[in-house]
Each structure stands twice: as C-alpha cells, then as structure tokens.
DOFISE-646844 format. One record per residue (C-alpha): x, y, z. Coordinates in steps of 0.25 Angstrom, whole numbers, plus 5000, padded with zeros to 4 digits. Example, Ala and Ser with C-alpha at 12.3 -4.5 7.8 and 13.67 -1.06 7.14 Angstrom:
BEGIN
> 5049; 4982; 5031
> 5055; 4996; 5029
This chain:
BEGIN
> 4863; 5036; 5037
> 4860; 5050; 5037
> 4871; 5056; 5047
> 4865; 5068; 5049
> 4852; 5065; 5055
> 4860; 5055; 5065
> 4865; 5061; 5076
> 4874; 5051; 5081
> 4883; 5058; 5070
> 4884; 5069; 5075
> 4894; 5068; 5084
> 4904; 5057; 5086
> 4916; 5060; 5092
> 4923; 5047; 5086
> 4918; 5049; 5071
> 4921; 5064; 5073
> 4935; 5061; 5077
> 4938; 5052; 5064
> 4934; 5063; 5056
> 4943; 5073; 5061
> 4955; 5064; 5061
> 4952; 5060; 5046
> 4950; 5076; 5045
> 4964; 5077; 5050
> 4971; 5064; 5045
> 4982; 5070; 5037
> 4987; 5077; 5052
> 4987; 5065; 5059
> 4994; 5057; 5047
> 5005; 5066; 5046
> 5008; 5068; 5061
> 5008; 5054; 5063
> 5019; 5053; 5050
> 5028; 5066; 5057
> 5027; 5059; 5072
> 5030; 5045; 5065
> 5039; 5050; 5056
> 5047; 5059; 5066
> 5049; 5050; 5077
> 5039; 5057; 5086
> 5031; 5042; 5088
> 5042; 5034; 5089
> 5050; 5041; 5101
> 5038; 5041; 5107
> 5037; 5027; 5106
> 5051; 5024; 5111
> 5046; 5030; 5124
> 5032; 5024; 5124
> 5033; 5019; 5139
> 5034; 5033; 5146
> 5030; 5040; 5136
> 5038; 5053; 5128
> 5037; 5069; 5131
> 5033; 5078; 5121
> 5047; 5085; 5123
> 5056; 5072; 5121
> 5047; 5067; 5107
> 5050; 5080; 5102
> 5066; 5082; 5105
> 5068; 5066; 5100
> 5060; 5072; 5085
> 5067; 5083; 5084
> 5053; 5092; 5084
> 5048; 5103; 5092
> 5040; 5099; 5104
> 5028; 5108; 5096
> 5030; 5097; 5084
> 5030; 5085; 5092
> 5018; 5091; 5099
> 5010; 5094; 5089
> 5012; 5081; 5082
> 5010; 5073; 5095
> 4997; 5080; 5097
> 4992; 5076; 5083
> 4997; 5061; 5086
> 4989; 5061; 5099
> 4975; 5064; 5091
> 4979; 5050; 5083
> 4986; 5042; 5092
> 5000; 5040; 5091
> 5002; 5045; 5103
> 4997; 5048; 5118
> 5000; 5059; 5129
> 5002; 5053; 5141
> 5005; 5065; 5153
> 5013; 5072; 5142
> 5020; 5059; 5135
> 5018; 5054; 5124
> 5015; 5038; 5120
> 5013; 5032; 5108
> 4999; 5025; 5104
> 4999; 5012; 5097
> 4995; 5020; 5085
> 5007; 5027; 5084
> 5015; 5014; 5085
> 5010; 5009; 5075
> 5010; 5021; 5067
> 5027; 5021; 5071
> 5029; 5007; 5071
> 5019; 4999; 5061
> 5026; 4996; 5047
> 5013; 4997; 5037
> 5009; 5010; 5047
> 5021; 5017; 5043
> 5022; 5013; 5029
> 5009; 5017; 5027
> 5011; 5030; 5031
> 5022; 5032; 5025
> 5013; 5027; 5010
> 5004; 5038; 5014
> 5012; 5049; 5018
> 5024; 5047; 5007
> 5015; 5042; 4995
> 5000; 5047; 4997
> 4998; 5059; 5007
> 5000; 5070; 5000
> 4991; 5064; 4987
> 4979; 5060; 4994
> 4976; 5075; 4994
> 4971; 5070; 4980
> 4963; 5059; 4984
> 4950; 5065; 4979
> 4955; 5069; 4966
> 4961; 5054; 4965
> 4946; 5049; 4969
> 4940; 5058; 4959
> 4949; 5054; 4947
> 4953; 5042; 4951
> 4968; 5045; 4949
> 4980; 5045; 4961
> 4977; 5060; 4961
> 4987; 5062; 4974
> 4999; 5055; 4964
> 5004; 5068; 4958
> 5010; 5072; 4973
> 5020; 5061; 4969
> 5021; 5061; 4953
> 5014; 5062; 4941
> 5009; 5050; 4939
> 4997; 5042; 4935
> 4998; 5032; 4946
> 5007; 5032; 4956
> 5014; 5016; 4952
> 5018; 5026; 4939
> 5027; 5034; 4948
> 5031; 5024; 4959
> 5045; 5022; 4955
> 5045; 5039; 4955
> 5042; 5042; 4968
> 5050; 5049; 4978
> 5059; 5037; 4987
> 5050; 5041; 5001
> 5036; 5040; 4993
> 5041; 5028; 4984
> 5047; 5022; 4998
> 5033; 5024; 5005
> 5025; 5017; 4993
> 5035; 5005; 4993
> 5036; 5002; 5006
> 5018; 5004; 5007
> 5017; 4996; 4994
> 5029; 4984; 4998
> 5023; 4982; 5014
> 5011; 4978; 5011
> 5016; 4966; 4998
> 5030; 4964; 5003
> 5024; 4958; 5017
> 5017; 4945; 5008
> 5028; 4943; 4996
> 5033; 4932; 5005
> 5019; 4926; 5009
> 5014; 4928; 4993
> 5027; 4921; 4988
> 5022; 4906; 4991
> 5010; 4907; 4987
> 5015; 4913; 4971
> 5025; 4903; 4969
> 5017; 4891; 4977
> 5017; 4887; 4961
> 5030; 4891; 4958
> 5026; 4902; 4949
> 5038; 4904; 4937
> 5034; 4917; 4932
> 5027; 4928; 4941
> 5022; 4943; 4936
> 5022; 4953; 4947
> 5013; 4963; 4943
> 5016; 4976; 4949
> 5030; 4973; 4953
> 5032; 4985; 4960
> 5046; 4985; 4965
> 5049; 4968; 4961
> 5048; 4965; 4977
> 5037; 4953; 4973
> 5046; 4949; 4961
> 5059; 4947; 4969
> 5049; 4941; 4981
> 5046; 4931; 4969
> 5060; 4929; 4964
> 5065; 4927; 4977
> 5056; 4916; 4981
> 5054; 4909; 4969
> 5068; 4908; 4959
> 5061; 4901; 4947
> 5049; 4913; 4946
> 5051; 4925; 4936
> 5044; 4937; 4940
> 5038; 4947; 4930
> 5036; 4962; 4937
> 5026; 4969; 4930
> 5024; 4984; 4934
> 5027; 4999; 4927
> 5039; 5002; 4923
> 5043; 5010; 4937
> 5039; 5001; 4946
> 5049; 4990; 4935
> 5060; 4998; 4938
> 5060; 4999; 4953
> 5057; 4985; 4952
> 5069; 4981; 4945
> 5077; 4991; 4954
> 5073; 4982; 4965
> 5075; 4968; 4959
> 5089; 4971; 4953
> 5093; 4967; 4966
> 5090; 4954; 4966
> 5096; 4944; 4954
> 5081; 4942; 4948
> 5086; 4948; 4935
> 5080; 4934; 4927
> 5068; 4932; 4935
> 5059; 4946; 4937
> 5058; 4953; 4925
> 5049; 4965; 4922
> 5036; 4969; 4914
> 5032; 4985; 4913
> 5019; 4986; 4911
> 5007; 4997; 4915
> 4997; 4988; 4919
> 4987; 4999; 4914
> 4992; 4999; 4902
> 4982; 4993; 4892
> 4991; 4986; 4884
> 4998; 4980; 4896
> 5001; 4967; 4897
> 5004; 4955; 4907
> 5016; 4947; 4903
> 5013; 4931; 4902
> 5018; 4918; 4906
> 5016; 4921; 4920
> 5011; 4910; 4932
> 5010; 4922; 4941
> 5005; 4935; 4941
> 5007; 4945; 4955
> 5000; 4957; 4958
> 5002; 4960; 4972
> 4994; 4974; 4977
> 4993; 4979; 4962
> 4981; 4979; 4957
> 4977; 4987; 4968
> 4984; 4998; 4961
> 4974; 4997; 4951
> 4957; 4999; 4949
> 4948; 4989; 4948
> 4947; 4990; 4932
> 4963; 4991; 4931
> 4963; 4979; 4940
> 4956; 4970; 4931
> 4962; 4974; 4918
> 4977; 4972; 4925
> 4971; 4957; 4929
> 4967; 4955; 4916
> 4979; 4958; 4912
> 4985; 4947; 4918
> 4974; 4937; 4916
> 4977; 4938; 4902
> 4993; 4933; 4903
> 4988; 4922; 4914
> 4986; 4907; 4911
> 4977; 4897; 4918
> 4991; 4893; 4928
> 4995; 4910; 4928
> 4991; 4914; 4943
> 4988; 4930; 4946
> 4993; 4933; 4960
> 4986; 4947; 4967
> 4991; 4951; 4979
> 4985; 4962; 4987
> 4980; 4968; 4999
> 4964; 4968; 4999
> 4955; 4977; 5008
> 4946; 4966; 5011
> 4956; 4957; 5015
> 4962; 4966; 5028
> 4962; 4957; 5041
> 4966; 4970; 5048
> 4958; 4985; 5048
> 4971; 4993; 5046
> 4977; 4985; 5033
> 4962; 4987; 5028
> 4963; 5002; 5032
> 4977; 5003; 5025
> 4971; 4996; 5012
> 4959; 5004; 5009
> 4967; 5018; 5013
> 4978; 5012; 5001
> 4967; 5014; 4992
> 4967; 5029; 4993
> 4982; 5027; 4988
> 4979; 5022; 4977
> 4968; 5031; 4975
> 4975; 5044; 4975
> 4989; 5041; 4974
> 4993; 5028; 4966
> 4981; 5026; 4955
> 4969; 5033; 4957
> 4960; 5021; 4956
> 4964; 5007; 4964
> 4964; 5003; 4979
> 4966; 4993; 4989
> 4956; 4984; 4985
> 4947; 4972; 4991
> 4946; 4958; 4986
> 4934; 4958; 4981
> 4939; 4969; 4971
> 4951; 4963; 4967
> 4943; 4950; 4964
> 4933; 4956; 4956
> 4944; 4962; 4947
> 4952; 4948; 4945
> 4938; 4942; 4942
> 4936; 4951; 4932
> 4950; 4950; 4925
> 4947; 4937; 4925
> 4954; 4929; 4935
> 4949; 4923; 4948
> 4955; 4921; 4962
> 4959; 4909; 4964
> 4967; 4911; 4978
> 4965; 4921; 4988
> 4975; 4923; 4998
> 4979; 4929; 5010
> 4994; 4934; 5009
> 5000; 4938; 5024
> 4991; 4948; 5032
> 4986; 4958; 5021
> 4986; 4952; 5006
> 4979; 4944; 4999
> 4983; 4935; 4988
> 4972; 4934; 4974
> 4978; 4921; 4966
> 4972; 4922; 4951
> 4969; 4915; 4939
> 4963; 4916; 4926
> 4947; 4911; 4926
C-alpha cells in the first residue's frame, strides 16, 4: 500500500492519537508510577462514590495543589481518572493500575530493572548484546550479576520472575511425580523454590539444582531453612560453557522458563546437552509460557513486550517465544514431544524424550 497517495491516511484522529501517546510514553508511565506510588490513586478511590477535591487529594499526599494538579491532568489524558464538576473519580484503568497484582509487579519490573536501560535498546538491536545492562553492573548477561543487584531491583526481578512460575508449582507437581520420579535435575534453579516444591511433596526424590555459581548461592541461602540438606544437592555449571556438562543418572529433567533465556542456536546445543545423559525411561520436562498459547490479549501483550527485556537488558539475543520455535529447537536436539500440556491459565507444559 503506498500511504501517500491514499488519502484516507491523511488524517485520522484515532491513529494520530496513538502516535502521540507512544510519542509521550515515558510521561504517562512515570505519572502513573508517582500517582500509584504516592497514594494520589488510592485516596481517590477510598472516596469513589462522591468523588474527591483537588484540595483534599493534595493535603492527604503531602504535595502542593500545583503537584497533585499537574499530575491529575496527565492521569486524565490516560484514564486513571475523571473530573466530574471539579471531582475527581477513579477509571476502571486506574484500578487496576492500583489494585491488580501482575499490573503492579510489572511496573515495578520495568521501572526498577529495565527503564533507564532501554535507552539502549538500539544499540542492544544492532549488537545483539543486553546494551542497557551496564546501568546496573558490568556484566555479560544480567543472570551473571543477578545475586549483585541492589535489594529494590533484585526485589522487583524476583517477584516478576516468581509470579508468573510460582502460580503452577502446585498444579506441575502431579503430573512430575505421577511416576514417582527418584532423581530430578532442575536446571536453572534459580532461588531452589521448585527444589523445595519437589522435596516437599515427594520425601523419596532427590533434586539436583543446576545453575551459576550466584544463582547456587542464593539458592542455598534459601533452602537452609529447610532440613533437605541429604536430598537437594548442587551442580555449578555455565550452560554456555562448551566443556559443560549435564550430570547423569537422572529420571527427570526440569527446565521451567529457562530456555527462553537463551537464542535459538544456544537453545538447541543446552537440549543437546541433556539428550546426551538421557536414557530411553529419562523424561525432559519444559515449562514455559508461549506467545501462541495466550487465551487472553493482555498476557499475550505482557509476553511479547518481555522480549525487549531480554533483548536490551538480560542477554541480547532470546525472547519469549512461540511453540512452534521451541519445537523446532527440541526436534533438532533430537528429542520429540511427546506430551503437551496446559498448566493453570498461562503455561504450558512440553514432556520429552529421546527419538
């Protein structure tokens, strides 16, 4: 289509407004944060039926009435809140902007972890590194420095990363030890909370964390509260490393959203990796959340935006992928699917074996 010869693009009041609210994102996103963050949205709600006055909002904060103003002005423009004969009311956006758990957590992700580094998403683009990373550390990949960061960013990624696997632990345990599995490798520990899941459900399994030696340490700082001393032990490995290994003798193998850290190509040779310790009984388990397999637009939204993430801050060359990727990839490394699963509302569950 040649835009500029049809001239029903010439003016479009809708597509015209998208424009200049992309043009002005970061405003909105931070006066939505400071009016979230502040308590300007939530007295506002308290008083929903009648309504709240400028004045009022602006002695419960603590702000002048020019800061409350400004701000309430901005909100307005994107609907978190409406002026009604000089009140003000709260818009189901802002409720849920105030109120919804994945809402705030992911504005919290992208404030405390990624806001000032995408202003180096195009040099993350062009050199397929995580560019925006050295706002935070100096680091290769941001799963190097993870046990580094600052307790408010390290807070923000944990509670980003844990919401969306912590919710299907419980509904993913039946299904792993419907066999009874005695020896499990997690790959890509994290912070041992599927480890513990596992020990705890199951007292005959012996779990295997695999991950960095960072990621180790906070994961035994976590489990030394709990008397699994003889049944999780720990493997340090850099899954990138050529001369890594996969330990053996294992019935299960569990990645849960892990290889979405990872390119296609790194994808493959980690998967090849573990086909090689797996016997014809060994099971591979992939857990993750797939963009294809969204029953609702705004956890499809949330997915492909999480790609930029990874993108500019965490590795330079993954993303949230589809299924049809991540099959190609296990195909590849020489294992087929021989179970697909839907895991509560989001994941889905890959069962593998050897060809």
């Amino acid at each position: 289509m040649n835009i500029s010869n049809d001239t029903s693009w010439e003016y479009n009041s809708a597509a015209k407004m998208n424009a200049q609210k992309l043009a002005f994102a970061p405003f909105a996103f931070q006066t939505a944060k400071v009016c979230r963050d502040t308590g300007i949205l939530s007295f506002i709600e308290t008083n929903n039926s009648e309504g709240t006055e400028l004045k009022k909002i602006a002695e419960k904060v603590n702000l002048t009435v020019y800061s409350v103003k400004v701000l309430l002005d901005i909100c307005e423009s994107i609907d978190l809140v409406e002026k009604k004969e000089g009140r003000y009311f709260l818009t189901k956006t802002g409720y849920f902007l105030i109120n919804d758990t994945i809402t705030k957590i992911n504005m919290d992700f992208v404030n405390d972890v990624c806001y000032q580094g995408m202003f180096h998403l195009e040099e993350a683009i062009k050199e397929n590194k995580p560019a925006g990373l050295k706002v935070l550390g100096k680091w290769k990949t941001l799963y190097e420095g993870l046990s580094e960061f600052p307790e408010k960013v390290k807070k923000s990624w944990l509670n980003f990363d844990h919401f969306y696997s912590d919710r299907v632990f419980s509904k993913a345990m039946h299904i792993v030890f419907k066999n009874n599995p005695k020896n499990i490798l997690d790959v890509g520990g994290n912070t041992g909370k599927w480890a513990v899941e596992c020990a705890k459900f199951s007292k005959d399994a012996h779990i295997t964390i695999m991950d960095l030696p960072g990621q180790l340490k906070q994961a035994k700082k976590n489990i030394n509260k709990y008397d699994f001393k003889e049944r999780i032990s720990y493997y340090a490995a850099d899954l990138l490393d050529k001369k890594t290994t996969f330990p053996e003798n294992n019935d299960i193998i569990w990645m849960s959203q892990f290889l979405d850290c990872f390119s296609d190509d790194q994808i493959i040779t980690i998967l090849l990796k573990a086909a090689a310790v797996m016997k014809e009984n060994t099971k591979l388990y992939i857990l993750e959340l797939f963009t294809d397999k969204q029953k609702f637009e705004e956890a499809k939204f949330c997915l492909e935006m999480t790609s930029l993430y990874f993108t500019c801050m965490a590795n330079g060359n993954s993303k949230m992928y589809n299924s049809n990727e991540m099959i190609t990839c296990i195909e590849k490394a020489g294992l087929t699917v021989i179970e697909d699963l839907p895991v509560g509302i989001s994941h889905t569950l890959f069962i593998c074996k050897k060809k």
